[in-house]
N, CA, C and O atoms as CSV, one atom per row, in Angstrom:
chain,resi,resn,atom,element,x,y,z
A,1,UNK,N,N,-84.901,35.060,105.887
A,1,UNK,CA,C,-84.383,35.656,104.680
A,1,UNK,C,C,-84.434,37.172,104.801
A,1,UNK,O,O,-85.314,37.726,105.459
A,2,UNK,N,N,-83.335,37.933,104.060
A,2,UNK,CA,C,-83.244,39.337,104.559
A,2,UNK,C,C,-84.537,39.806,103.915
A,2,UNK,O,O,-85.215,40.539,104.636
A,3,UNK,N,N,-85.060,39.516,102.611
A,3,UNK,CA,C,-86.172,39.970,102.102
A,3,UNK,C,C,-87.103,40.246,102.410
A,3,UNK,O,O,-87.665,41.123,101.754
A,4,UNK,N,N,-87.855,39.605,103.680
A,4,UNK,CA,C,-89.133,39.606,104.598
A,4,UNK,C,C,-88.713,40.148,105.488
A,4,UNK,O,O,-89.642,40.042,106.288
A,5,UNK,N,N,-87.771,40.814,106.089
A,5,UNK,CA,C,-87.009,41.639,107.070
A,5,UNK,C,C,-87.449,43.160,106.883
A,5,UNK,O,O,-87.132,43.766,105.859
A,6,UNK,N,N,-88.194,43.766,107.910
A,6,UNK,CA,C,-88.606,44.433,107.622
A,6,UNK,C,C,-87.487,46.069,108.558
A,6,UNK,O,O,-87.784,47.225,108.858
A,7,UNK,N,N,-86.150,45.174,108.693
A,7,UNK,CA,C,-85.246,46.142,109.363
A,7,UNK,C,C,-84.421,46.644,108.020
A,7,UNK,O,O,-84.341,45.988,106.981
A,8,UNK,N,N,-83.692,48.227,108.301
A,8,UNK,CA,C,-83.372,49.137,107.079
A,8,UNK,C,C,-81.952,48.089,106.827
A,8,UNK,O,O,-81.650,47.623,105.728
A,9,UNK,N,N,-81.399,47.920,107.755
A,9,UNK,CA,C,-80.062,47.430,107.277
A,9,UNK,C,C,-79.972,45.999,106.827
A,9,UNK,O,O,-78.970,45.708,106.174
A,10,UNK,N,N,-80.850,45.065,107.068
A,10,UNK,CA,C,-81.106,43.644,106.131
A,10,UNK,C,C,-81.315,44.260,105.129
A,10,UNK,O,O,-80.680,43.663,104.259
A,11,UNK,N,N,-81.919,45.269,104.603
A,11,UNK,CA,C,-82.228,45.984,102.949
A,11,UNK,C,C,-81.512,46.076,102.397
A,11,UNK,O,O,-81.437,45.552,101.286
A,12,UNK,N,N,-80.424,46.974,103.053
A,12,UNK,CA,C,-79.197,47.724,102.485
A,12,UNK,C,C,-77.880,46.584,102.310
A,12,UNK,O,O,-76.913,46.766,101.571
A,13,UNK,N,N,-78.082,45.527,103.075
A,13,UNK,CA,C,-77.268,44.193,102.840
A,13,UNK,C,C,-77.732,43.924,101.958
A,13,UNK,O,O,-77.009,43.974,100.963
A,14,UNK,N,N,-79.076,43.514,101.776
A,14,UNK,CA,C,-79.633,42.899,100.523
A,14,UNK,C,C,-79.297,44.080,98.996
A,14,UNK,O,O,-79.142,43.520,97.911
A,15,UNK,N,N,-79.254,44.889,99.024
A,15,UNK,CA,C,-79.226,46.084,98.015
A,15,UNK,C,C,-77.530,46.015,97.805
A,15,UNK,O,O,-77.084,46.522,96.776
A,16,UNK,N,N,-76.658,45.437,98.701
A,16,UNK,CA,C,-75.585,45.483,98.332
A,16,UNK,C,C,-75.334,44.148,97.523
A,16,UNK,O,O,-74.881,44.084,96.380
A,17,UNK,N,N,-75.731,43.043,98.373
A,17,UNK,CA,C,-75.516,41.457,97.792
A,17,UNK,C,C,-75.847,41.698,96.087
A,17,UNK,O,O,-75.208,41.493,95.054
A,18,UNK,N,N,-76.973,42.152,96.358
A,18,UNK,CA,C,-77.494,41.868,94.626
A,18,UNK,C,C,-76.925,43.227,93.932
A,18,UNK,O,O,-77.122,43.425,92.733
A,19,UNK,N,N,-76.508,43.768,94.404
A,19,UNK,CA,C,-76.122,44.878,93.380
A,19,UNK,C,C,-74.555,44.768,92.845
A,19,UNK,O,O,-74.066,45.645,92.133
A,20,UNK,N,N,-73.895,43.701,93.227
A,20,UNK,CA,C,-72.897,43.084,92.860
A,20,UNK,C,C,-72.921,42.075,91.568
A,20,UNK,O,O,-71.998,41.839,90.789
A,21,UNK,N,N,-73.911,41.685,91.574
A,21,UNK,CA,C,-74.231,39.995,90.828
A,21,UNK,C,C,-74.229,41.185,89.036
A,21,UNK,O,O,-74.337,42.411,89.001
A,22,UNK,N,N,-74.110,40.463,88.127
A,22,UNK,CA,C,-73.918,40.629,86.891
A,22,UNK,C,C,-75.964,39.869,86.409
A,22,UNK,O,O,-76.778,39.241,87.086
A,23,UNK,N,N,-75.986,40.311,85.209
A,23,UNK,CA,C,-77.519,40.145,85.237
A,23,UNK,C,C,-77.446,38.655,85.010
A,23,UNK,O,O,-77.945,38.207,86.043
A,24,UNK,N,N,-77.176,37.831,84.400
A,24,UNK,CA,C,-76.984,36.582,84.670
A,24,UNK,C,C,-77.288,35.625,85.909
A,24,UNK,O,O,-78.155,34.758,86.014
A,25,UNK,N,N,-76.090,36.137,87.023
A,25,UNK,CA,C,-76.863,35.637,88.464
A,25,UNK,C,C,-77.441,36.376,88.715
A,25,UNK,O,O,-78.245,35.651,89.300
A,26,UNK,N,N,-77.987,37.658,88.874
A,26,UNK,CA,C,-79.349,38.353,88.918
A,26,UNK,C,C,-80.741,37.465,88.638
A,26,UNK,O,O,-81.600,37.184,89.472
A,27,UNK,N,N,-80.708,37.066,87.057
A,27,UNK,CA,C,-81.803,36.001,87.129
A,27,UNK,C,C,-81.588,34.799,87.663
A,27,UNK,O,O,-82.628,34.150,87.556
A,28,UNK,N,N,-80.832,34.245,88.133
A,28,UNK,CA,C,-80.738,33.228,88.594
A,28,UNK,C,C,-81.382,33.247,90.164
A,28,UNK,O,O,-82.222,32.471,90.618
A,29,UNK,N,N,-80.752,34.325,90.814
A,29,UNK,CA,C,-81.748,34.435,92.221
A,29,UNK,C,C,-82.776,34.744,92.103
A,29,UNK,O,O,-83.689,34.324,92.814
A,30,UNK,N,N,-82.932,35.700,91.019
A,30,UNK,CA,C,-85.339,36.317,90.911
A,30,UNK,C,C,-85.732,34.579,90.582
A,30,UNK,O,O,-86.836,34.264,91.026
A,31,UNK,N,N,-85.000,33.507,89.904
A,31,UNK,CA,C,-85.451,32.644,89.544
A,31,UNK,C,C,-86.022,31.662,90.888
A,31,UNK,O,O,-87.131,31.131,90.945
A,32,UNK,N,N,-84.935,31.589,91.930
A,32,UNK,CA,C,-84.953,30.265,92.759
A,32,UNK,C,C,-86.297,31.491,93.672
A,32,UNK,O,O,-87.291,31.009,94.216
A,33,UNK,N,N,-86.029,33.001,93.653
A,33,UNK,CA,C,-86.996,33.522,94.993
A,33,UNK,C,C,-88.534,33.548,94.774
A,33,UNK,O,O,-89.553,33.330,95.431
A,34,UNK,N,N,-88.160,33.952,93.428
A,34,UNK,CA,C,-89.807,33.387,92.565
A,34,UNK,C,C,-90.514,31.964,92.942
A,34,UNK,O,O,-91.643,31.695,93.351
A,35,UNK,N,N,-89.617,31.339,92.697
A,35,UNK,CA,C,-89.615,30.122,92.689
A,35,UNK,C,C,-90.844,29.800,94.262
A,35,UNK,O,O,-91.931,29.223,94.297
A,36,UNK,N,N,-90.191,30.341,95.147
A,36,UNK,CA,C,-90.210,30.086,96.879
A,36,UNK,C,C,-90.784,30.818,97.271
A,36,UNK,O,O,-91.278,30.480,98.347
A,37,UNK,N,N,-91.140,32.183,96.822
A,37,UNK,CA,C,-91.403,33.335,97.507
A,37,UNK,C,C,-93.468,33.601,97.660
A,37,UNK,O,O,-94.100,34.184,98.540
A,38,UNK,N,N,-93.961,32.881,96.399
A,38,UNK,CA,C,-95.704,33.321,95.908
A,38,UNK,C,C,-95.959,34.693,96.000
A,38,UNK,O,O,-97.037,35.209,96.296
A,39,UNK,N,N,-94.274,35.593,95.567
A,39,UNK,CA,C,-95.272,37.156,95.392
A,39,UNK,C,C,-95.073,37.543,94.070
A,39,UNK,O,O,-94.014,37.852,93.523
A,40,UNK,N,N,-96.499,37.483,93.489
A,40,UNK,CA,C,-95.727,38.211,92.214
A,40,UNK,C,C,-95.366,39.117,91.492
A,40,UNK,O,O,-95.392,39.189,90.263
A,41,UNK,N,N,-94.817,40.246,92.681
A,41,UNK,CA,C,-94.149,41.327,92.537
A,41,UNK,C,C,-92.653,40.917,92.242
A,41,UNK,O,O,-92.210,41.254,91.144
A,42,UNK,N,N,-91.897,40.282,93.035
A,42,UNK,CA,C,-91.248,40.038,93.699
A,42,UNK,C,C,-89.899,40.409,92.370
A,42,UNK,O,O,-89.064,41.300,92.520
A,43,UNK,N,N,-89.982,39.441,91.060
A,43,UNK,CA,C,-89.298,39.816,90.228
A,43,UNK,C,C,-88.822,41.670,90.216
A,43,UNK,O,O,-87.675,42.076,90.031
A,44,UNK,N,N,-89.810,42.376,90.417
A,44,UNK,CA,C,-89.537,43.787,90.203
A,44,UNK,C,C,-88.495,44.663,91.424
A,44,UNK,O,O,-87.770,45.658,91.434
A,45,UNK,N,N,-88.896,43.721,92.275
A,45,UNK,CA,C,-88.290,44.192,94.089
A,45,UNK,C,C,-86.851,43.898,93.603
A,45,UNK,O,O,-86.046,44.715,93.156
A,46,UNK,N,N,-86.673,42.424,93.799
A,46,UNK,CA,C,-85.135,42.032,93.462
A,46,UNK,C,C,-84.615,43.149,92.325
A,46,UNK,O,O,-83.483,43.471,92.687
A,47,UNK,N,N,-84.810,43.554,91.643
A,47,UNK,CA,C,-84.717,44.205,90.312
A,47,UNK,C,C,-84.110,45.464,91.116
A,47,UNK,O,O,-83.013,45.962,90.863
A,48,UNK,N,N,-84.898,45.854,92.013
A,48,UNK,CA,C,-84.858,47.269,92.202
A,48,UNK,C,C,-84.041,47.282,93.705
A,48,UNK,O,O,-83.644,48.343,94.186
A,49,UNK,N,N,-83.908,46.397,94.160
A,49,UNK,CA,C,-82.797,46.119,95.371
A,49,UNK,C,C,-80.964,46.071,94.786
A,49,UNK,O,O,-79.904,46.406,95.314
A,50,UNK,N,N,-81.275,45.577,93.683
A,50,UNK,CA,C,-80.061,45.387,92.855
A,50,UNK,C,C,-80.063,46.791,92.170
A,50,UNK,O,O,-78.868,47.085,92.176
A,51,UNK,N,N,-80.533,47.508,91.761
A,51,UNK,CA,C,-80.098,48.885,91.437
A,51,UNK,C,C,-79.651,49.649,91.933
A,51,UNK,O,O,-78.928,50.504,91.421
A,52,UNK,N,N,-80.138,49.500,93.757
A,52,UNK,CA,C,-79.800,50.520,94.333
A,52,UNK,C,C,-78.512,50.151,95.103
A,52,UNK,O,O,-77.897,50.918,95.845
A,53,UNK,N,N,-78.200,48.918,94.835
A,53,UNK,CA,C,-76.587,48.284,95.420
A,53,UNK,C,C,-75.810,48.940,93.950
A,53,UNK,O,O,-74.965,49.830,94.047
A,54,UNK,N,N,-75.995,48.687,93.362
A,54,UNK,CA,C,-75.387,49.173,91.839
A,54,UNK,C,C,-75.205,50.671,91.696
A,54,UNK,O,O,-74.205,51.036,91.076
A,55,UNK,N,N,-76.060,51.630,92.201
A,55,UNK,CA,C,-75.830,53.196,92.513
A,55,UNK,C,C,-74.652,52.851,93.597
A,55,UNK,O,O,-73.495,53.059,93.229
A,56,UNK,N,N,-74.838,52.430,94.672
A,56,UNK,CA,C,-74.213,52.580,95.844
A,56,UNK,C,C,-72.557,51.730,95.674
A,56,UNK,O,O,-71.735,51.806,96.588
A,57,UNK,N,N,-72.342,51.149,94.708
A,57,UNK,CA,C,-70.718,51.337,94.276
A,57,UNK,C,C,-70.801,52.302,93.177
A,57,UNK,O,O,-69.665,52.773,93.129
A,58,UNK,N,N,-71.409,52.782,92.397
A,58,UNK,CA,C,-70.952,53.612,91.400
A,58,UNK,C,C,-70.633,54.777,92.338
A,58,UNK,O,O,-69.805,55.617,91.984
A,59,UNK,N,N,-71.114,54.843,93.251
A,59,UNK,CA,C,-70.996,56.189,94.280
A,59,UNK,C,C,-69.175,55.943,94.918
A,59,UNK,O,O,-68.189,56.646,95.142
A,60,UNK,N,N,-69.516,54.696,94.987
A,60,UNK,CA,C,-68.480,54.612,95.995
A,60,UNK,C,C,-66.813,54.415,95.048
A,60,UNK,O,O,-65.681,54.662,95.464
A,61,UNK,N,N,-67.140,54.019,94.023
A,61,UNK,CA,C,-66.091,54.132,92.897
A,61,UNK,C,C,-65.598,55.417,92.575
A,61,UNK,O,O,-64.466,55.792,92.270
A,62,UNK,N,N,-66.669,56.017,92.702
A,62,UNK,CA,C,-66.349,57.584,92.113
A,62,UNK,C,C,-65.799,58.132,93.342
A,62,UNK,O,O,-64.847,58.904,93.234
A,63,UNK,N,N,-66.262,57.846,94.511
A,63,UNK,CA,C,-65.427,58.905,95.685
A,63,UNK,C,C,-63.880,58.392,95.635
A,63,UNK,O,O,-62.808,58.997,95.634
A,64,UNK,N,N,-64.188,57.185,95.598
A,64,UNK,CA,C,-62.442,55.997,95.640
A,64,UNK,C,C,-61.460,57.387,94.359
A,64,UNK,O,O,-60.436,57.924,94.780
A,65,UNK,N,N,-61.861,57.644,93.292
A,65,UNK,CA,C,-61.420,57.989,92.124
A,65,UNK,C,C,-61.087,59.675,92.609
A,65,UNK,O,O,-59.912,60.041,92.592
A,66,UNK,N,N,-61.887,60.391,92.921
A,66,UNK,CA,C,-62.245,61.234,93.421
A,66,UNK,C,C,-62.830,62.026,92.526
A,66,UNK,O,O,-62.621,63.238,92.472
A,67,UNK,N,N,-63.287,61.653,92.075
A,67,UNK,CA,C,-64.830,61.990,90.946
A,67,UNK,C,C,-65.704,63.180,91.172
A,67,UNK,O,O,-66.678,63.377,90.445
């Protein structure tokens, strides 16, 4: 799983995957990784992997625009 990957670009995949999802499937994956994972940080990580995919199109929207 990219999550236990301790390479930059499984991150930045992962920071993109979830920074796509709407909060809806957002909880739906903290749900099943929680679920599987026994960290109980883990809710906050996903949280914050998905933010920084979520900066990283607002970035990329705005250059598209030329913002």
């Amino acid at each position: 799983m990219k999550y236990d990957s301790a390479r930059v670009i499984d991150q930045a995949d992962l920071s993109r995957m979830l920074g796509q999802l709407d909060d809806e499937k957002l909880d739906q994956v903290v749900k099943v990784v929680k679920r599987f994972s026994g960290d109980p940080g883990i809710t906050d990580e996903i949280h914050q992997y998905a933010q920084l995919g979520r900066w990283e199109l607002e970035t990329k929207s705005r250059d598209v625009l030329g913002q």
